[in-house]
C-alpha positions as CSV (number, residue, x, y, z in Angstrom):
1,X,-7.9,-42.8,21.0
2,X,-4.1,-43.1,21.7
3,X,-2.0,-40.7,19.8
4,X,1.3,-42.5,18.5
5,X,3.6,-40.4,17.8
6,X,6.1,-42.1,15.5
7,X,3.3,-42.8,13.3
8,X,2.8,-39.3,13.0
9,X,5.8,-38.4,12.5
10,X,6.3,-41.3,9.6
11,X,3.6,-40.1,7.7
12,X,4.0,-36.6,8.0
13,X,4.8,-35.9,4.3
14,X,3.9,-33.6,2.1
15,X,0.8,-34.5,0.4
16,X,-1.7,-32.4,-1.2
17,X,-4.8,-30.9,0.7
18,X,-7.1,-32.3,-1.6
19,X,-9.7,-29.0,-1.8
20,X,-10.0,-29.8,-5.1
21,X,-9.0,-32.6,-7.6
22,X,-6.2,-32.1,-9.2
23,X,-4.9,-29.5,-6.9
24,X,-4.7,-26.0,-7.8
25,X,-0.8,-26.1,-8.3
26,X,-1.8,-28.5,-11.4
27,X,-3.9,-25.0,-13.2
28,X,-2.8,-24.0,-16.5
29,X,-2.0,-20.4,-17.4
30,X,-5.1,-19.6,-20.0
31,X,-3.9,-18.8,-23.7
32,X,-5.7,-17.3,-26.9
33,X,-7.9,-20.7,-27.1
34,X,-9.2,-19.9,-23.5
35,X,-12.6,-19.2,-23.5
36,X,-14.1,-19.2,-19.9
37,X,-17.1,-17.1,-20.3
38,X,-18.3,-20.9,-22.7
39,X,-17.4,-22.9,-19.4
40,X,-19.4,-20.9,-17.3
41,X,-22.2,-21.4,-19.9
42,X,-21.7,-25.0,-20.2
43,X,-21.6,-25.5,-16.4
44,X,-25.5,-24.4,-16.5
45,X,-26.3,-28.3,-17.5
46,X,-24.5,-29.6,-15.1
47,X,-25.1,-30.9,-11.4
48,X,-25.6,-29.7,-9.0
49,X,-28.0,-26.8,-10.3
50,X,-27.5,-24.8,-7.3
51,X,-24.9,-22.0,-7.1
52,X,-22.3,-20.9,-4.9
53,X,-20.8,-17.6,-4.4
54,X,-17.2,-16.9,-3.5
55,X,-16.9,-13.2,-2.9
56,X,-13.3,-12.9,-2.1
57,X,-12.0,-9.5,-0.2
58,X,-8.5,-9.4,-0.2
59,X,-7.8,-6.3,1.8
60,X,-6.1,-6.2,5.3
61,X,-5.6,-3.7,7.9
62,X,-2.1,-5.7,8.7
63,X,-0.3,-8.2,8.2
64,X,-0.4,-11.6,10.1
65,X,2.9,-13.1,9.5
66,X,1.4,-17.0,9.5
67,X,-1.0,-16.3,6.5
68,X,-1.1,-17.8,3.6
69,X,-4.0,-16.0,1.7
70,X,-3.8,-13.9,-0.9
71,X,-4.5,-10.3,1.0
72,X,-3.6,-6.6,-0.3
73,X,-2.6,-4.7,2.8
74,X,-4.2,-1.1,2.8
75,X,-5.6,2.1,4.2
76,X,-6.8,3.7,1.1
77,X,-10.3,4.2,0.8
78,X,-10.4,5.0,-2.7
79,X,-8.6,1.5,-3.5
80,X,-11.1,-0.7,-1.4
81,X,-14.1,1.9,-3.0
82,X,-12.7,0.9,-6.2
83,X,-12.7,-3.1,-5.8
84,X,-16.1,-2.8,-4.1
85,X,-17.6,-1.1,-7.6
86,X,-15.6,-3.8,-10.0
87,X,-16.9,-6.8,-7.9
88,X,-20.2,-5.5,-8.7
89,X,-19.6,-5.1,-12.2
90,X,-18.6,-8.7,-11.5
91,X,-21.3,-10.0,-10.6
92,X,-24.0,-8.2,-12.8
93,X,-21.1,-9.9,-15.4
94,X,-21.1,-13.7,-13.9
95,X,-25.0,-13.3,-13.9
96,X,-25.2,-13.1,-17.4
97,X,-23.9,-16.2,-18.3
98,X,-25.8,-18.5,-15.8
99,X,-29.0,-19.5,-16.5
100,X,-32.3,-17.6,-14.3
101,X,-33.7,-20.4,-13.3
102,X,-30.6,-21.8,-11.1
103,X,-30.9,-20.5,-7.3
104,X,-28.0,-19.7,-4.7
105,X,-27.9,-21.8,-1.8
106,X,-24.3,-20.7,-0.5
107,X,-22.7,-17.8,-0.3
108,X,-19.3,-17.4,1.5
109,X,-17.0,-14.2,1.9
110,X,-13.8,-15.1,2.3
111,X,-10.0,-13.0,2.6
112,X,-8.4,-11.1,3.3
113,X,-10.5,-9.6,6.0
114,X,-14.0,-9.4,5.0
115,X,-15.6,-7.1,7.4
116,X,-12.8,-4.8,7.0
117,X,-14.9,-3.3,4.7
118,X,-17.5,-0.4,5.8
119,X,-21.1,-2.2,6.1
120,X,-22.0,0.6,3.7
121,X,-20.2,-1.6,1.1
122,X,-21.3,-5.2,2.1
123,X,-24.6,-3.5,1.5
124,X,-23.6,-2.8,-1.8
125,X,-22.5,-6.0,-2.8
126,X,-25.1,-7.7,-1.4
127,X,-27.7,-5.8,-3.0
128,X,-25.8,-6.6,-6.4
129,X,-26.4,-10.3,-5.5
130,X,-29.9,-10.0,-4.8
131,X,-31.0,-8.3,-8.0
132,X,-29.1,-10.5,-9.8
133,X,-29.6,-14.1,-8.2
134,X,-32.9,-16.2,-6.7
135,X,-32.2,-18.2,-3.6
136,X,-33.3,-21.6,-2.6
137,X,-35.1,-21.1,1.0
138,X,-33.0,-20.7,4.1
139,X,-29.6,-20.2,2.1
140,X,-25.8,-20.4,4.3
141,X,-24.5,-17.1,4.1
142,X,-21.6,-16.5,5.5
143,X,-18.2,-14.2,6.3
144,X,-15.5,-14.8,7.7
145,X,-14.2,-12.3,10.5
146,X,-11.4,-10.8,12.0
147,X,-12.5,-9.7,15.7
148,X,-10.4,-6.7,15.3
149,X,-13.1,-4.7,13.0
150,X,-16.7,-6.1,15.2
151,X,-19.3,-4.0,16.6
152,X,-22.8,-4.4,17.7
153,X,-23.8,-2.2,15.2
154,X,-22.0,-4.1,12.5
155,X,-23.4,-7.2,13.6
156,X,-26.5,-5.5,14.0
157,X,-26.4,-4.9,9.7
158,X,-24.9,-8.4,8.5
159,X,-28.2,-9.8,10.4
160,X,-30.5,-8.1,8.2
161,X,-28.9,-9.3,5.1
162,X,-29.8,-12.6,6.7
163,X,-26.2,-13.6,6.9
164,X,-26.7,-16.8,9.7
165,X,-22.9,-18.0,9.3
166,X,-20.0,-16.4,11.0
167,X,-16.6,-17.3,11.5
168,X,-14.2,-15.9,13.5
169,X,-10.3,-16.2,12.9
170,X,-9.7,-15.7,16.8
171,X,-6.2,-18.2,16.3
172,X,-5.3,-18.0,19.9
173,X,-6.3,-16.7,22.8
174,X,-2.4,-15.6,24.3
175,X,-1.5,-12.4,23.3
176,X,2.6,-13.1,23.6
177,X,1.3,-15.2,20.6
178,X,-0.9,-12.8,18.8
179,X,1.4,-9.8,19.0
180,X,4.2,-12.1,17.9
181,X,2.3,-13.2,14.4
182,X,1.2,-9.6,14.1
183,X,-2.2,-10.6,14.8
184,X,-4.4,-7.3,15.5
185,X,-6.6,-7.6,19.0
186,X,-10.5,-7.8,18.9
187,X,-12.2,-3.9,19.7
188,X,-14.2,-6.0,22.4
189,X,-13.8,-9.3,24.5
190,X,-14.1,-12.0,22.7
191,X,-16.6,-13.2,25.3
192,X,-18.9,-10.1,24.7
193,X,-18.4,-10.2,21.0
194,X,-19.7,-14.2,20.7
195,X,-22.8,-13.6,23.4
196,X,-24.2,-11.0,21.8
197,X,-23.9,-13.1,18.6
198,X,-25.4,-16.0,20.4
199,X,-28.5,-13.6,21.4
200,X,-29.5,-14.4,17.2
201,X,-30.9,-17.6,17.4
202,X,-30.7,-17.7,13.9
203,X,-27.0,-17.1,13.5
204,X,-24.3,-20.2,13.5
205,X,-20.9,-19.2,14.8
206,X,-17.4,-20.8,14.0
207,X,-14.2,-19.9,15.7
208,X,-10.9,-20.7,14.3
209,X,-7.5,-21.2,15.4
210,X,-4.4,-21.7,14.7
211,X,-1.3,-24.6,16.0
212,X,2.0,-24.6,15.7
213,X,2.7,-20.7,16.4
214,X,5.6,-19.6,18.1
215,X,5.6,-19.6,21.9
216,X,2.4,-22.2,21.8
217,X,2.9,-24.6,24.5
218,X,1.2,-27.3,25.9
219,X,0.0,-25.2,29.1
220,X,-1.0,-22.1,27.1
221,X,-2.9,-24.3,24.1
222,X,-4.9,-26.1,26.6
223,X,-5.8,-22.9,27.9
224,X,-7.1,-21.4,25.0
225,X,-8.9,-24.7,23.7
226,X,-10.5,-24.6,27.4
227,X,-11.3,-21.3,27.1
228,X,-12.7,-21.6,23.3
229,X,-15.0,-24.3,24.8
230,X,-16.5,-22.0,27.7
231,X,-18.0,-20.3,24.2
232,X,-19.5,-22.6,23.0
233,X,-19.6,-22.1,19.2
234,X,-21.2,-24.3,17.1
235,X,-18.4,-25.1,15.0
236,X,-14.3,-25.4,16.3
237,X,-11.6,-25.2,13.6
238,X,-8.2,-26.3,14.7
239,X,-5.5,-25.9,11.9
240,X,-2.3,-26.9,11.7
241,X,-0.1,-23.9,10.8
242,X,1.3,-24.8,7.1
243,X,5.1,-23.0,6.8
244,X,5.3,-22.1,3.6
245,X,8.2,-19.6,3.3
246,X,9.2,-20.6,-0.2
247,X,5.7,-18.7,-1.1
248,X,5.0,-16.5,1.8
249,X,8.0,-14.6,2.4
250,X,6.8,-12.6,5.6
251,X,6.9,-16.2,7.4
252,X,10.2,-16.3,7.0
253,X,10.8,-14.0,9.8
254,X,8.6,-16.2,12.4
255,X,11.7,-18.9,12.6
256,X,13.7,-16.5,14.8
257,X,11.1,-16.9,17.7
258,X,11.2,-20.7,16.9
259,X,8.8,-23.1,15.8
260,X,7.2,-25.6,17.1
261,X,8.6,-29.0,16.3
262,X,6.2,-31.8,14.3
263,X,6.1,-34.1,17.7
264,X,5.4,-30.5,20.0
265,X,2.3,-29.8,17.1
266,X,1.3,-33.2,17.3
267,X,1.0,-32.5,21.3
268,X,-0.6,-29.6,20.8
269,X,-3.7,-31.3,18.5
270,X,-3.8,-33.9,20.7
271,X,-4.8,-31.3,23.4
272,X,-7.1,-29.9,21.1
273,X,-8.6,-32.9,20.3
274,X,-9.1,-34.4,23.2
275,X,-10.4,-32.1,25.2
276,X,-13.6,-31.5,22.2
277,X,-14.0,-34.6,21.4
278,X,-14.6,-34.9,25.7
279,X,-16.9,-31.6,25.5
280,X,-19.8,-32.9,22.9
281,X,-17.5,-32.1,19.8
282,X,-17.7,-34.5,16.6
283,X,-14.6,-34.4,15.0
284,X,-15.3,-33.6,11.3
285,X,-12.3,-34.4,8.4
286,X,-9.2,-33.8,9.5
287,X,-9.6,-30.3,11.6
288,X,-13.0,-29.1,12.3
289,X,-15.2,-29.9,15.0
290,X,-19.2,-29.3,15.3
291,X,-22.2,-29.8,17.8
292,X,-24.1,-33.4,17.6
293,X,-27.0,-31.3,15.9
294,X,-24.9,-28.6,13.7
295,X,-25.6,-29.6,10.2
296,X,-22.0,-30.8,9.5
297,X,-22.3,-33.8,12.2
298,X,-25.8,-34.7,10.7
299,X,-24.2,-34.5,7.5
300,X,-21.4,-37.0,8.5
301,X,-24.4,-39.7,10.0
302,X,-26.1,-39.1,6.7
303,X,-23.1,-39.5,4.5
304,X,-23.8,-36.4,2.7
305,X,-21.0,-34.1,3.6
306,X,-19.4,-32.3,0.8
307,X,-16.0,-29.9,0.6
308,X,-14.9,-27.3,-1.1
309,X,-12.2,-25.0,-1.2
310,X,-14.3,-22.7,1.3
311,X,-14.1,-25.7,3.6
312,X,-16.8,-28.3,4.7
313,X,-20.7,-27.9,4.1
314,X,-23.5,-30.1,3.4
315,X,-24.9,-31.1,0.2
316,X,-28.2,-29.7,0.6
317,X,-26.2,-26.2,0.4
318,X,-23.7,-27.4,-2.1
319,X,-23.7,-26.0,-5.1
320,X,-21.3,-25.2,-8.5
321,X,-18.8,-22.5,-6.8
322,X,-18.5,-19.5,-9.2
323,X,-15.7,-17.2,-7.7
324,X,-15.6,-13.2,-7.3
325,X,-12.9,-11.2,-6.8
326,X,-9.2,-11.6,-7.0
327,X,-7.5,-15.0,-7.0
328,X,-11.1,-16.7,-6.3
329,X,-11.3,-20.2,-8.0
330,X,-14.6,-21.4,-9.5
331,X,-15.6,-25.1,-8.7
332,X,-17.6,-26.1,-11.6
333,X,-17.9,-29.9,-12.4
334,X,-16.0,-29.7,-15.3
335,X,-13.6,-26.8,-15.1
336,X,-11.7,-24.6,-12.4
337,X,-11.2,-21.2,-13.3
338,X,-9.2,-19.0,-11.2
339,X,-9.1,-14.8,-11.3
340,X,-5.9,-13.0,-11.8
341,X,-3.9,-12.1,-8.4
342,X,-3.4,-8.7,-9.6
343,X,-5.7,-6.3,-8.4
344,X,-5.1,-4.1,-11.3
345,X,-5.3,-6.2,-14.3
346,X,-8.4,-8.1,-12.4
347,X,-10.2,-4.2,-12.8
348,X,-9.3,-3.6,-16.4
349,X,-10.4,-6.5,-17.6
350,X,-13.7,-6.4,-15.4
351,X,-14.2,-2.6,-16.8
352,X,-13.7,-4.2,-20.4
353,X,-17.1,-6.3,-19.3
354,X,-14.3,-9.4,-19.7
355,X,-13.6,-12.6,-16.1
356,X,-10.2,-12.0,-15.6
357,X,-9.1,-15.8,-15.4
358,X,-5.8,-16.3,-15.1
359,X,-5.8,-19.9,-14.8
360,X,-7.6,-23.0,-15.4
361,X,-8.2,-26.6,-15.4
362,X,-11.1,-29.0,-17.6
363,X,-11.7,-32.0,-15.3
364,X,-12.0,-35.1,-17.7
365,X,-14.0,-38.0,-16.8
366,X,-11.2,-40.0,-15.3
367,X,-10.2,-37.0,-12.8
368,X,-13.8,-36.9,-11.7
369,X,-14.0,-40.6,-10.7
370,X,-10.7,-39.7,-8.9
371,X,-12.1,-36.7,-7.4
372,X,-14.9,-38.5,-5.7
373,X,-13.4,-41.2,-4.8
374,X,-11.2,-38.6,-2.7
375,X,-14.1,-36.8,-1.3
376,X,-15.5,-39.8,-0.4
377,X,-12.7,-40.3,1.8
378,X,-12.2,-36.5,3.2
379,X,-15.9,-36.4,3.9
380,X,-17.5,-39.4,4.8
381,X,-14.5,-41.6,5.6
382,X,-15.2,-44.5,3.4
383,X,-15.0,-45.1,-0.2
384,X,-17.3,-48.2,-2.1
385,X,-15.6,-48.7,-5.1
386,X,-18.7,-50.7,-6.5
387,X,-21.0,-47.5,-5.6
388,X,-18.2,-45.4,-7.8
389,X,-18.6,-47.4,-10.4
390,X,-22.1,-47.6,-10.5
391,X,-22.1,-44.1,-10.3
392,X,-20.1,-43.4,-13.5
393,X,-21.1,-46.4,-15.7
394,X,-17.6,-48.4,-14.9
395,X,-16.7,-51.7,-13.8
396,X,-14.8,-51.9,-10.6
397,X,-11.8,-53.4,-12.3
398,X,-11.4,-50.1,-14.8
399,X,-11.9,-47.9,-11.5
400,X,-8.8,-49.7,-10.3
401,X,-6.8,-49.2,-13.4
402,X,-7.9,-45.2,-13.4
403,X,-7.1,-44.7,-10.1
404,X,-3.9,-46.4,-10.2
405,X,-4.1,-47.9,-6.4
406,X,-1.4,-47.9,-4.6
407,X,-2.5,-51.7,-3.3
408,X,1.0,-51.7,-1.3
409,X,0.7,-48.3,0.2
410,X,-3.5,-49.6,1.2
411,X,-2.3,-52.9,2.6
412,X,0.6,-50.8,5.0
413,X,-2.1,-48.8,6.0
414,X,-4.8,-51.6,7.1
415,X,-1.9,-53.1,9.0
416,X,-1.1,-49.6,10.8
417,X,-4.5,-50.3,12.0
418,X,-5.8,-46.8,9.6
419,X,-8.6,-48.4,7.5
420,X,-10.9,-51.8,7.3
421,X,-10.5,-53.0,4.1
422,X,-13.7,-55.5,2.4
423,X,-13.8,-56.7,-1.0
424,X,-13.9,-52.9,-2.7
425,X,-14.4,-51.2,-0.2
426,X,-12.6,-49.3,2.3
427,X,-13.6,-47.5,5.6
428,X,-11.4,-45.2,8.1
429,X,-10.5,-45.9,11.4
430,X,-10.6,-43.4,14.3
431,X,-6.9,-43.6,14.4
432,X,-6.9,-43.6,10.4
433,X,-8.8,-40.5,9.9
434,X,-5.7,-38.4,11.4
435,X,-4.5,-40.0,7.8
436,X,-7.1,-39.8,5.4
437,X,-5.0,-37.1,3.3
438,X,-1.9,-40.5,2.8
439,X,-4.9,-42.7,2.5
440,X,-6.3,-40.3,-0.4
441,X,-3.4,-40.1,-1.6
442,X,-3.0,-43.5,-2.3
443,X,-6.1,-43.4,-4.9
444,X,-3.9,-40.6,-7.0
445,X,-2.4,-41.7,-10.0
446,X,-0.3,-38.1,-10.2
447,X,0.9,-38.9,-6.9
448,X,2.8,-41.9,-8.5
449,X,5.9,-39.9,-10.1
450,X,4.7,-36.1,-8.2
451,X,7.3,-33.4,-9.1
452,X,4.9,-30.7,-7.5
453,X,5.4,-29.1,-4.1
454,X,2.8,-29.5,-1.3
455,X,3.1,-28.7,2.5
456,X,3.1,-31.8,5.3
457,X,0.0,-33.8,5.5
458,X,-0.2,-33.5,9.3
């Protein structure tokens, strides 16, 4: 596929991410009416009946000056010891509330840096989980990993707890790059690190990196990508570096090694791109790349790939996300709750057996027409209006009027050559998927007069 730039460069506008519908910058701060612990409750009759876990770890051993997570940088112990206990407190609370006959199919440990922790308190947490939860056979459990803190040995131990997903945040392979983002160096080779992973058949592995890093060049990308490929994961994430410094202050201090300008990233995808997409890599939304016969790509044939804010999965593993920890968002059809930030007033209110929910959002029926309508697009690049309809008991012409359709914004995009367009329906491109967040964005209705602040779309 030819890359244009000046397209890319004309679209690249700041449009939301789409993880969720409406964003998370739309949440509401909860008040005395809140009562969370009743949406949790009411979220037991609704599909799908399978659960997802989100056990978010927010401590760090440093600080990467790209990231954009919420992380609590620390050496203390006692303080990681402390959040270990109150996410099992958590949990034992969260399993309460959801009904015993509802199984996990998904579990995903997110950051922060996960395995930062000692395996002694993974075990701890997991433990919690399994008294407290059934599981559907062969569930995805997975963590994502910062090379910096693997050993055999730990490997070894997140094997027996049947984890069989791990991702690893290697971002690049140059270290004038690494040590200029602060980025801490794996305790072994890569290389040795991902074979010895590879010797457990039954264990998937992602790597992830990162463009648009100072000092990233065409010659030095391609290297790494080349390199990432000699791996062979199962799963490739390429994402484009989101500069942010409004919200992240620490990135502030990356422009004095310069950035990378929007038509130098572009070049730098490209490279990416190409050179997967050449190597047996199906592209997969906007950034991630799998095998032919990894889940994701059969997904994608099948038309039953799902997202979340944990990234993309399939729907036989998809479940209701109910968040642990701080800052973790629940995904529940009808609401999003998300935890407090603050790792102190997320204990106390743990210890007084209450969720610490900061913020929220109820999803009324028109926002969940929206909603899928969007996912149809960021998943299985395509959207049937007549099949949404259908679905929620509409006529095409009200799913129109809901969705507000930017008819102008659709037919500038069919003539860029982006989607097909045929009676109500409307199907990406190759070329157009490199858009689909714009293309999304054109089924938004609070995209029509947005006051709210989102990074680029490319």
């Amino acid at each position: 596929m030819k890359f244009e730039i000046e397209l890319f460069e004309k679209y690249n506008i700041p449009t939301p991410r789409y993880t969720s519908y409406p964003p998370a910058n739309f949440f509401r701060e909860t008040d005395k009416e809140f009562d969370g612990a009743q949406m949790i409750v009411d979220s037991n009759k609704d599909l799908p009946h399978n659960i997802s876990l989100y056990i978010h770890i927010p401590f760090c051993a440093q600080l990467c000056l790209y990231c954009g997570c919420n992380t609590h940088i620390t050496h203390n112990r006692d303080t990681i010891s402390t959040y270990v206990n109150t996410l099992i407190k958590e949990i034992e609370l969260l399993s309460k509330y959801l009904d015993k006959n509802r199984k996990i199919s998904q579990i995903h440990w997110g950051g922060g840096t996960p395995n930062y922790l000692p395996i002694d308190d993974i075990k701890k947490i997991m433990n919690a989980v399994n008294k407290s939860f059934e599981f559907i056979n062969r569930p995805e459990i997975a963590m994502e990993c910062h090379p910096a803190h693997l050993t055999q040995e730990y490997i070894d131990e997140l094997v027996q707890m049947k984890f069989n997903r791990l991702s690893f945040g290697v971002q690049d392979f140059s270290e004038k790059v690494l040590d200029t983002v602060h980025r801490q160096k794996p305790l072994y080779p890569i290389e040795e690190i991902v074979s010895y992973i590879q010797s457990f058949p039954e264990v998937s592995l992602n790597l992830d990196f990162i463009y648009g890093l100072p000092f990233q060049t065409l010659e030095t990308y391609e290297k790494t990508m080349r390199k990432a490929l000699t791996l062979q994961p199962n799963r490739l994430a390429v994402f484009s570096y989101a500069h942010v410094p409004w919200i992240k202050k620490q990135q502030k201090s990356l422009e004095k090694y310069g950035l990378p300008t929007a038509e130098e990233k572009l070049i730098l995808f490209k490279t990416a791109y190409e050179l997967l997409s050449k190597n047996d890599y199906q592209i997969i939304g906007l950034d991630h790349f799998a095998k032919p016969k990894d889940e994701l790509s059969i997904a994608l044939k099948t038309k039953k790939l799902h997202r979340n804010f944990q990234g993309y999965c399939t729907l036989e593993t998809t479940g209701q996300v109910y968040a642990l920890g701080v800052s973790g968002i629940s995904q529940m059809e009808n609401a999003y709750l998300q935890n407090t930030k603050d790792l102190k007033k997320y204990t106390e209110k743990i210890n007084q057996g209450k969720f610490a929910i900061e913020k929220y959002y109820q999803v009324n029926e028109n926002e969940k027409i929206i909603r899928q309508i969007i996912e149809e697009i960021m998943c299985n690049l395509e959207v049937n209006l007549d099949k949404i309809a259908q679905k929620f008991n509409k006529k095409v012409e009200e799913i129109y009027k809901i969705s507000q359709v930017n008819k102008q914004a659709l037919k500038t995009y069919q003539q860029e050559g982006f989607i097909k367009m045929k009676h109500h329906s409307y199907q990406l491109t190759p070329k157009g998927q490199f858009f689909m967040r714009i293309i999304a964005a054109a089924f938004d209705p609070n995209m029509k007069n947005n006051h709210k602040t989102f990074s680029k779309a490319l």
